[in-house]
N, C-alpha and C positions, 0 to 999 in steps of 0.2 A: 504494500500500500504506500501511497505517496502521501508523509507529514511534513510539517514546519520540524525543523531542527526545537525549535521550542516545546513543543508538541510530545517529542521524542523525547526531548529531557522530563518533561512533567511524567510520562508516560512510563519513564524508568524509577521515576521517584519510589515507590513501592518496589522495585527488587534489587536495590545496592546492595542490598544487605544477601541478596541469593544467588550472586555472581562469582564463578565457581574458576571464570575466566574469560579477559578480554584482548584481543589483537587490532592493532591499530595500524593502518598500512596507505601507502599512495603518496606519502609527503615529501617532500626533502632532504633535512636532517635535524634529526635521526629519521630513517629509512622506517622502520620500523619503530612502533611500541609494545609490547606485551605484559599485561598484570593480570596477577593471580592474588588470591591469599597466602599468606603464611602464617605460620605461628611461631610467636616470637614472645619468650617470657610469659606463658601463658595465657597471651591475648592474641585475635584477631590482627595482623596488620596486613599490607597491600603490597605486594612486589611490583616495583615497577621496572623494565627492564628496557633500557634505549639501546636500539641496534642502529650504530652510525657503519661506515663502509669498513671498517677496518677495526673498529674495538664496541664494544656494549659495557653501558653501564646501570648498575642496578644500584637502586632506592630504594628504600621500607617508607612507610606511610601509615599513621594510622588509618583506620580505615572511614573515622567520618571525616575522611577530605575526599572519598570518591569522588561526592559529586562534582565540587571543585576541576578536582583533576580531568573528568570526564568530559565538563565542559569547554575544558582548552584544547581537549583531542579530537571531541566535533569541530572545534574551527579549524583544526591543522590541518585534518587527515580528509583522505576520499573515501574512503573502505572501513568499518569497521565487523569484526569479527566476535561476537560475546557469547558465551558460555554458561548455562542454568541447568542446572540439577536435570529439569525434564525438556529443554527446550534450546532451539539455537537460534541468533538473532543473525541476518544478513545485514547491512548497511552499507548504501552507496550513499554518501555526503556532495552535494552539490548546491554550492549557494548558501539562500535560508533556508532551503529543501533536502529532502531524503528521502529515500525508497526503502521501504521497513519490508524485510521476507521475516515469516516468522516459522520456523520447521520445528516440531515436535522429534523428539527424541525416542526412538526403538528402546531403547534401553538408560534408565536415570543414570546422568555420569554421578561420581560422588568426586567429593573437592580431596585435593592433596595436599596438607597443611605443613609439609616439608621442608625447612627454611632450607636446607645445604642439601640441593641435589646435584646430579652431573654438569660436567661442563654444559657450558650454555653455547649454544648453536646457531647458527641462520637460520635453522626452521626449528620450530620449537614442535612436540607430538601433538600438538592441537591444529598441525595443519587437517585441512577437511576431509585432503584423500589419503592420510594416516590408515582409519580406521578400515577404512572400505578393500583399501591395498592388505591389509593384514599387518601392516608396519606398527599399530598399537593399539591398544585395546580400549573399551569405551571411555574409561575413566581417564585416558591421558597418557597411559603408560605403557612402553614400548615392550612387544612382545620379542620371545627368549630371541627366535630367529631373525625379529626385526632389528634388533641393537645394533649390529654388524654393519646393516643395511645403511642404518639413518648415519650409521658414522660416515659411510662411503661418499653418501649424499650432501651431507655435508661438507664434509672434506673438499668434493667437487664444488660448489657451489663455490665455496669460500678462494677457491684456485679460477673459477671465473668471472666471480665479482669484480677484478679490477682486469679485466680483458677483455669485457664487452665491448663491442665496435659502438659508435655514435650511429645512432640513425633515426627517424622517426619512427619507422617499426621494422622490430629485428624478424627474419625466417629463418629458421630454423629446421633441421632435419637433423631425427636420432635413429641413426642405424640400427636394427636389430633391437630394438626397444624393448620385444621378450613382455614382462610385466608393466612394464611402463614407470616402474616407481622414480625411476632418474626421468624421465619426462613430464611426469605432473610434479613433482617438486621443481624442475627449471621452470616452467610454466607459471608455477603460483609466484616461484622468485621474483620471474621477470616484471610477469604484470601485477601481482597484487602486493607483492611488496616493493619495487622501484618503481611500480608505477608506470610501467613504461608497453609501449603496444606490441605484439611481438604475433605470430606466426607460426606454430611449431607443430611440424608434424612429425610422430612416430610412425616409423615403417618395420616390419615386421611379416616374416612369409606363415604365422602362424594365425590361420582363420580366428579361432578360437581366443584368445588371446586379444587379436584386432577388434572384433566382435565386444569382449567387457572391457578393452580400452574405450571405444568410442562411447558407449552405455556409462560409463561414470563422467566421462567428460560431458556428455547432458546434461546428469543428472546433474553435476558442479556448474552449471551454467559456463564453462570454458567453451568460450566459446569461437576463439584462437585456437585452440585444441581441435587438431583431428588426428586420424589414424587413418593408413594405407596398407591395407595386406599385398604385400609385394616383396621381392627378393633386393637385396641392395646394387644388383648389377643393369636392373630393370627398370628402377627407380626413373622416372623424368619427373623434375620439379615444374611448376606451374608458373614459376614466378623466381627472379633469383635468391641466389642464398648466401646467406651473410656466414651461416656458421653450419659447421656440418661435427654431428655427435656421434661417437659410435664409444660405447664403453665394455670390455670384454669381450668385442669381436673375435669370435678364436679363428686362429691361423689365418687362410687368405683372406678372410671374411677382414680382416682387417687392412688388407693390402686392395679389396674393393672398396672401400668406406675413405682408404687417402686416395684414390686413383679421382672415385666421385668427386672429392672435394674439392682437388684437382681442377677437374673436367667444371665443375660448376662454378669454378670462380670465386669460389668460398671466401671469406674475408679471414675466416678464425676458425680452425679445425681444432679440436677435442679429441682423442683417440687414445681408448688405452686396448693394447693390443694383449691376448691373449693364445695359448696353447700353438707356440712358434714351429708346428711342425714343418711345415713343407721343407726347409734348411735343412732340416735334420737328415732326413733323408737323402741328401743330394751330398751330405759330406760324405769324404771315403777317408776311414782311416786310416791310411798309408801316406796321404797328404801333412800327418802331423799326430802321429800314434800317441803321443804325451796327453795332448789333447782332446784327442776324437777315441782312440781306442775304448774308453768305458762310456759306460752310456748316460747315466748320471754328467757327466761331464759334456760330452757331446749336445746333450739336452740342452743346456745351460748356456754351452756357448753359442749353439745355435740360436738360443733366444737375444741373444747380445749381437750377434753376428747379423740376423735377421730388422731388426732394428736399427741398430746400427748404416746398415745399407738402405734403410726405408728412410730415413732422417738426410741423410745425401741426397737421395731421388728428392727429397721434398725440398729443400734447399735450391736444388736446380731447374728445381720448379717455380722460383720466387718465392719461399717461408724463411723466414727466417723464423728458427726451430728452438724449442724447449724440450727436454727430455727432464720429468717432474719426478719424485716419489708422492703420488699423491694421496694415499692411504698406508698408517702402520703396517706392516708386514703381518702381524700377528693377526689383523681383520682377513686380508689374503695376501698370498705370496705373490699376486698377479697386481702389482701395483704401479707400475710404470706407467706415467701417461705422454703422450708426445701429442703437444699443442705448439701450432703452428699460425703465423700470422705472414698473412699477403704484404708482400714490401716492392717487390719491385717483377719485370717482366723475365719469363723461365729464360735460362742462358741456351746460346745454341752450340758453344761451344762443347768437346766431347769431356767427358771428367777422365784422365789418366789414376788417380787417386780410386776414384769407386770401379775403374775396369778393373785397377790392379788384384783390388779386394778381393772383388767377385770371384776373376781368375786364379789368384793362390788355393780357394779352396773349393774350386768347380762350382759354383752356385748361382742359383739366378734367381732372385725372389720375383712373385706372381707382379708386383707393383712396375718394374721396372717394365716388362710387358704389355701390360693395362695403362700405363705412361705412355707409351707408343702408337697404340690403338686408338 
């Protein structure tokens, strides 16, 4: 329904006291807001948490200053996001005006009165497609298999917070999207926390899959959000692409996802590459038995050796290249991400350097191929 900002404050006046949790989004800086409850010394107080680009800072609050507070985050913000026992409040802030959704709750959250939880995040578990993805459970709290997940996502996020290209609206393409949970968390990042208009489609050769991606992106009103059941070779975008994702692509699957981003003119590629076989196979160990003879070994170098040669191709392609650890080891061993930004036009000259490589240990990865094509 559509009220006066006034309206909405009076209309809140009866449940300050039943607000279990609120997110404030679309402004400036701080980028974000998020307050909860806590308990602190046996009372009620308010956590407030400001997430600017690069650090967050948290305040306590007793808690009859809600309304106070509340009032200076309708003028800031465009979005807000609030939290009640049996209910969820949507807000889009414009003007003197607002658009109130109000959606009832499957199941009552209950509040978390927790002063000293985990580290604090770019998304905190009250994003909206938490639950529905399986990433956390009603009450706010990240399920055993989800932990892993939201660190990854995080992690990411917070490694392309300051490498977003400038543009009025970003598109976006995420390879092999699988569940989509790195795509609606870039998605809610982009636009409901920066604020910013953005494009993103996940692709995916899994019907099924494609199918409860697009079904929750309705139901979220994302409406930037779509999905394409397609293979990443097959792929034609609609419109150009500023960024190209691809997280976990195993083996060449990753050597089509940079070839793509390549061919599309990408501004900012994302890529962490996964399960480096095709190398492996193509070494012989008689070329360097120290190294190739056991196979643990040959694994290893292969994934280094295979990279390695991908980060040249892309180079000579106009990126100049980052090679990140973007996740602890201990979440998975597959943590290398290779982000790449468009600088200048691909060289024509031939690389002596990447033939020599290639040649000492007979090898040709799928990319340099799909480079030529």
């Amino acid at each position: 329904m559509q009220i006066s900002k006034q309206k909405l404050l009076e209309h809140l006046d009866g449940y300050f006291d039943t607000v279990i949790g609120a997110t404030f989004s679309g402004g400036s800086d701080p980028k974000k807001v998020i307050i909860r409850p806590v308990s602190i010394a046996g009372s009620i107080h308010l956590s407030r948490c400001d997430y600017f680009e690069k650090k967050c800072i948290t305040k306590n609050f007793a808690r009859r200053e809600w309304p106070e507070i509340f009032r200076a985050l309708v003028d800031s913000y465009r979005k807000a996001f609030i939290r009640f026992r049996d209910e969820e409040w949507h807000i889009e802030l414009e003007g003197n005006s607002c658009k109130l959704k109000k959606k009832a709750c499957q199941k009552p959250y209950e509040a978390t009165f927790a002063h000293n939880r985990h580290k604090r995040h770019i998304l905190d578990e009250t994003a909206p497609f938490a639950v529905p993805l399986g990433l956390a459970r009603a009450d706010g709290t990240l399920t055993q298999s989800g932990r892993a997940k939201w660190t990854q996502i995080n992690q990411f996020l917070e490694i392309c917070s300051s490498r977003l290209p400038q543009a009025d609206e970003l598109h976006i393409v995420d390879f092999g999207c699988g569940k989509a949970y790195l795509t609606f968390a870039l998605y809610f990042y982009i636009h409901e926390i920066l604020g910013r208009t953005v494009k993103l489609i996940g692709v995916d050769r899994n019907a099924e899959l494609i199918a409860s991606s697009r079904a929750l992106a309705d139901r979220l009103g994302y409406s930037g959000l779509s999905f394409e059941e397609n293979s990443i070779a097959d792929f034609t975008p609609q419109s150009h692409v500023d960024i190209v994702v691809a997280l976990h692509a195993c083996d060449t699957a990753s050597c089509l996802a940079l070839a793509q981003a390549v061919h599309f003119g990408a501004r900012r590629l994302f890529v962490a590459p996964c399960c480096q076989h095709e190398l492996a196979e193509q070494l012989k160990p008689a070329r360097n038995p120290i190294l190739l003879t056991h196979g643990l070994f040959r694994e290893h170098f292969a994934s280094l050796l295979t990279d390695a040669l991908r980060v040249r191709l892309l180079e000579n392609a106009g990126y100049d290249v980052d090679v990140i650890e973007f996740v602890d080891p201990l979440h998975t061993p597959k943590n290398t991400l290779i982000y790449g930004e468009k600088k200048r036009e691909p060289t024509e000259e031939s690389d002596t350097e990447y033939e020599s490589l290639s040649a000492l240990y007979g090898v040709k990865p799928s990319l340099e191929r799909l480079l030529r094509t």
